[in-house]
C-alpha positions in Angstrom: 82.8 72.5 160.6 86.3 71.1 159.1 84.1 69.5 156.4 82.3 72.2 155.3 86.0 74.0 154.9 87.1 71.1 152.9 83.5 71.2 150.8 84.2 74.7 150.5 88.1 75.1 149.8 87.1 72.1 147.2 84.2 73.9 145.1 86.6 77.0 145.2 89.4 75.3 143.6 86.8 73.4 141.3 85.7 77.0 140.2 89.0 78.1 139.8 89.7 75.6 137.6 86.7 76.1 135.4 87.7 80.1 135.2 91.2 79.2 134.4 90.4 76.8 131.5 87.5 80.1 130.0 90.8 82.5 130.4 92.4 79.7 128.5 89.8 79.1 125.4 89.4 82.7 125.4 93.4 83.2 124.5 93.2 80.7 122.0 89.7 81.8 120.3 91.6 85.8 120.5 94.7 84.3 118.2 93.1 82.6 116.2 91.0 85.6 115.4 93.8 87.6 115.1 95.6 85.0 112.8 92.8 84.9 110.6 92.8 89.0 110.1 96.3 88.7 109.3 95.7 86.1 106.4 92.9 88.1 105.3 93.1 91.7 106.4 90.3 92.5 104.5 88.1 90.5 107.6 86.2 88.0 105.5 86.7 84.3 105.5 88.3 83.9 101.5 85.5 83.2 99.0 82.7 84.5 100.5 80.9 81.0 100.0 77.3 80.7 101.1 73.6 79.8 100.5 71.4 82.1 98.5 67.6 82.2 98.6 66.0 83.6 95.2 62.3 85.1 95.6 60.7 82.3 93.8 61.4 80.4 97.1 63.9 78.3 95.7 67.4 77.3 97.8 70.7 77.5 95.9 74.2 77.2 97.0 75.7 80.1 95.2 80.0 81.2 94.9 79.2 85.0 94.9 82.3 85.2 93.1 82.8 88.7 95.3 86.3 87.9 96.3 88.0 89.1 99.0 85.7 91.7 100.5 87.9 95.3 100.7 87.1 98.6 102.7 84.6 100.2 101.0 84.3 104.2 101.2 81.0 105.6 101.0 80.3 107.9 98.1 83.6 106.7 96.3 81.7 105.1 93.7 80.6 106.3 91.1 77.4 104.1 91.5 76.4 105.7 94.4 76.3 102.8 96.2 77.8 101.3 99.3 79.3 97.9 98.1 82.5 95.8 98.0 84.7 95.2 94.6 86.5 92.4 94.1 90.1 92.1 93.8 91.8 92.2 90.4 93.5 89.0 89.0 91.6 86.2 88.6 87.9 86.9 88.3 86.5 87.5 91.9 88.0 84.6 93.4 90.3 82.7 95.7 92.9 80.5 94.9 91.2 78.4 97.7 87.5 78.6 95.8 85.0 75.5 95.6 81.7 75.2 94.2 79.7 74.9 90.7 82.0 77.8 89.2 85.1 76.4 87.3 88.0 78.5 88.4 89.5 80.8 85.4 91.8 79.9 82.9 95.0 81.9 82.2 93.5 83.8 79.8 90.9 85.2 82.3 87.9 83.4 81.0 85.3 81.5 83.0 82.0 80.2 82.2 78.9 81.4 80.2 81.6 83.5 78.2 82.3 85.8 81.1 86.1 87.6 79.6 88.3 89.2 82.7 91.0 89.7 79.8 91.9 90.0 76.1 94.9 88.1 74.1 98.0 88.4 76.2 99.9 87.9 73.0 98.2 91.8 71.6 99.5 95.0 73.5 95.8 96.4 73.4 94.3 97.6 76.9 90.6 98.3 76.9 90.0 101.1 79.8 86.6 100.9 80.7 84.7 103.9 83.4 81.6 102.3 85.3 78.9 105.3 86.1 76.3 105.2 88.4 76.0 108.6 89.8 78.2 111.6 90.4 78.4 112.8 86.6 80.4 115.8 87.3 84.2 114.2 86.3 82.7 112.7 83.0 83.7 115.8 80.8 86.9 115.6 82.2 87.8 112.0 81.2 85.9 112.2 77.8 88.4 114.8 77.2 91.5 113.4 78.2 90.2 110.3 75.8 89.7 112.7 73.2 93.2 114.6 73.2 94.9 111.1 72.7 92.4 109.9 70.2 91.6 106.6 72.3 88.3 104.8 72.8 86.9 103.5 75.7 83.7 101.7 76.9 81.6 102.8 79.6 79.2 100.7 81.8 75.7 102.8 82.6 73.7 102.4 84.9 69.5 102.8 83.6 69.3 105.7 85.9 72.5 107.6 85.2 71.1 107.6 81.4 67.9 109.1 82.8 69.6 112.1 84.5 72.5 112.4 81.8 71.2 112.2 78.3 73.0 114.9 77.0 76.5 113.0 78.5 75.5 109.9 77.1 75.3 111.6 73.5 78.8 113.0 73.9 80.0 109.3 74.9 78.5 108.3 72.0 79.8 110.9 69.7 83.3 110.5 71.1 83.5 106.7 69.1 83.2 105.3 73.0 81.4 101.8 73.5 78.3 101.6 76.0 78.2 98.4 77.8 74.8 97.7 80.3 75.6 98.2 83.9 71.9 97.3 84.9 69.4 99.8 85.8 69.7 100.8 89.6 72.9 98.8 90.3 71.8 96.2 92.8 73.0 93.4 93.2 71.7 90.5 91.1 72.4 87.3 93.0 69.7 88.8 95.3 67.1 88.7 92.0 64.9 86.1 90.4 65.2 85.7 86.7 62.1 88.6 85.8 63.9 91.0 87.9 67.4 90.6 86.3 65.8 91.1 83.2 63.8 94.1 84.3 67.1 96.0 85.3 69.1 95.1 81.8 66.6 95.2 79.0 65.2 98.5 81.0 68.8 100.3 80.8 69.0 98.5 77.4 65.7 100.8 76.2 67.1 103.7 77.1 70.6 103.9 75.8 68.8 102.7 72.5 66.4 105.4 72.4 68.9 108.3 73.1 71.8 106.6 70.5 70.1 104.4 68.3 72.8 101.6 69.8 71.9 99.0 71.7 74.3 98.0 74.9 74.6 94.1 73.6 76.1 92.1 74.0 78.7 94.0 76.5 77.6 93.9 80.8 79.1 94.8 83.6 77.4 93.5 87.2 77.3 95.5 89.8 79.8 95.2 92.5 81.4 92.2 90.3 78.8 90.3 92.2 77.6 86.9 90.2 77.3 83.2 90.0 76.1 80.1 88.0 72.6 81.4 87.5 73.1 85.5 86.9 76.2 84.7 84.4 73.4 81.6 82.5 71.0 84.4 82.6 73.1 87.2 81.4 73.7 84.4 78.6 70.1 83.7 77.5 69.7 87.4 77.5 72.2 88.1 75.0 75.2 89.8 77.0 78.6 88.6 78.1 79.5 89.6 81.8 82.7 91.7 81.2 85.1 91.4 84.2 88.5 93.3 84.6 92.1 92.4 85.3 93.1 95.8 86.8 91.1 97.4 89.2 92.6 101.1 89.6 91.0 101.2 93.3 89.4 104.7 92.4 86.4 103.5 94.0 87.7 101.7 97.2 90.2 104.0 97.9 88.9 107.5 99.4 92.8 108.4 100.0 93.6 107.8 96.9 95.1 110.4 94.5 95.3 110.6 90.9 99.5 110.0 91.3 98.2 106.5 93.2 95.6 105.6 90.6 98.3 106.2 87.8 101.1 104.1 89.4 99.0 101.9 90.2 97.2 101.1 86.9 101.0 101.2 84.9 102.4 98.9 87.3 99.2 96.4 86.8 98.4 97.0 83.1 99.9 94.5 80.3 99.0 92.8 77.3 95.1 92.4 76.9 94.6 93.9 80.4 90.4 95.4 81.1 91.3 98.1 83.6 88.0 99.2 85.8 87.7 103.1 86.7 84.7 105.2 87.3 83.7 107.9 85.9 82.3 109.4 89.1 86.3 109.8 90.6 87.8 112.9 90.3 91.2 112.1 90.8 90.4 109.5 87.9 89.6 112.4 85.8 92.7 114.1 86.9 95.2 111.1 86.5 94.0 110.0 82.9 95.8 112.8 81.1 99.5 111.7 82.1 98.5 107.8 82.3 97.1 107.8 78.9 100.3 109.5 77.4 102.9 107.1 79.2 100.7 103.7 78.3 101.0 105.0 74.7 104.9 106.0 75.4 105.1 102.0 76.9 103.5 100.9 72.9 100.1 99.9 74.4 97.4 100.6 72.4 94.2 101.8 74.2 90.9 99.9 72.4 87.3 99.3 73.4 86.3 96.1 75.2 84.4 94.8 71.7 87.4 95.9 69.6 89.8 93.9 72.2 87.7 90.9 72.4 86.5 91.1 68.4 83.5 90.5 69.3 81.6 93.6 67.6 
């Protein structure tokens, strides 16, 4: 009987032990954890780095390029889609990035002619207003642009055309720039070659066939999402992937009011800076009135993207 007590006492202990040293990994896997979120509150691992499987079967290692992932609030964008932005700065990626996409230069340009800037030696800003879906704040901003006589571009989507012609005139006949924004504003690292195609040339047809203007050579992706192969195939297609340097947050943002949009986009905005907003915020449309008038008061001279680049 003694040994059995001994056998027992011992596989107790023994069992002890192994629960202690759990408890023990299970602190240390918690901290880290928590470390981590710290370092990157926005709860993804930097770059967002991973292997990508096109439909024609084929395997490629792909840099998304999305950044560091932030909150996104659903119906904020003007896309109408659920989806992450990337952060402003450098184009969509970490200091920490590695993989087949050269990091950007100081000017803001990366590979396949993708342009996250203009000259920082020119105190031009392009303001440029994504739309994808609620059209309602649109007459708003057009008018604010008009009342300071400034031109912007905006990125449309194929279907936003669709349901807004009469919109798409007015941008038109306000001297604004149309740039491609595909045509249903998925994402295209998720498409094979045909279907990237499909979504631009599509949107392409329609803005040409309401305006007479074609939306080359000026893109947008949507949700900043692209590598290697979408920025090529933008290339072959004709268009340059148009990136920004100052995102105003109207679409990440469902707190946000038009007093943070404006301080934030004059405490981002310098020399050569492509500012992102969409035309589907309202507190956009309400901010753009006192921004425009104190980026003009600050000498900045508010330009399309093609007029800031020179390259229409």
């Amino acid at each position: 009987m003694a040994k059995r007590k001994t056998g027992g006492s011992r596989a107790i202990s023994a069992f002890g032990r192994a629960l202690g040293f759990i408890v023990l990994a299970l602190v240390f896997a918690g901290s880290a954890f928590l470390l981590t979120c710290q370092r990157n509150p926005r709860g993804t691992g930097g770059e967002n780095y991973r292997s990508s499987t096109t439909k024609t079967g084929q395997v490629a290692r792909t840099g998304q390029l999305e950044g560091a992932r932030r909150p996104v609030v659903r119906g904020a964008d003007s896309s109408g889609q659920t989806g992450d932005h990337p952060q402003e700065g450098s184009p969509g990626m970490s200091e920490t990035h590695r993989g087949p996409m050269s990091l950007p230069s100081a000017s803001g340009r990366i590979r396949f002619g993708e342009i996250a800037r203009g000259s920082a030696s020119s105190p031009k800003i392009a303001l440029t207003f994504d739309a994808g879906a609620d059209p309602a704040p649109t007459g708003e901003i057009l008018g604010a642009l008009a009342k300071h006589h400034v031109h912007a571009t905006f990125f449309l989507t194929g279907r936003w055309v669709e349901k807004n012609p009469e919109l798409v005139r007015r941008i038109v006949a306000g001297g604004h720039e149309i740039g491609n924004h595909t045509y249903s504003h998925k994402r295209l690292t998720q498409m094979d070659a045909a279907e990237i195609a499909d979504e631009i040339e599509k949107t392409d047809r329609l803005v040409m066939d309401l305006t007479g203007k074609s939306t080359k050579p000026l893109l947008r992706v949507p949700y900043g999402n692209r590598d290697d192969r979408v920025l090529e195939e933008l290339q072959r297609l004709g268009y340059r992937s148009i990136y920004w340097q100052v995102d105003s947050w109207d679409a990440v943002r469902a707190d946000y009011t038009s007093a943070d949009i404006e301080n934030r986009v004059l405490g981002m905005a310098g020399n050569g800076s492509i500012v992102l907003m969409h035309c589907g915020s309202k507190a956009t449309a309400d901010a753009l009135d006192s921004m425009l008038q104190k980026l003009i008061a600050k000498g900045y001279q508010q330009v399309t993207v093609g007029e800031l680049l020179g390259i229409q």
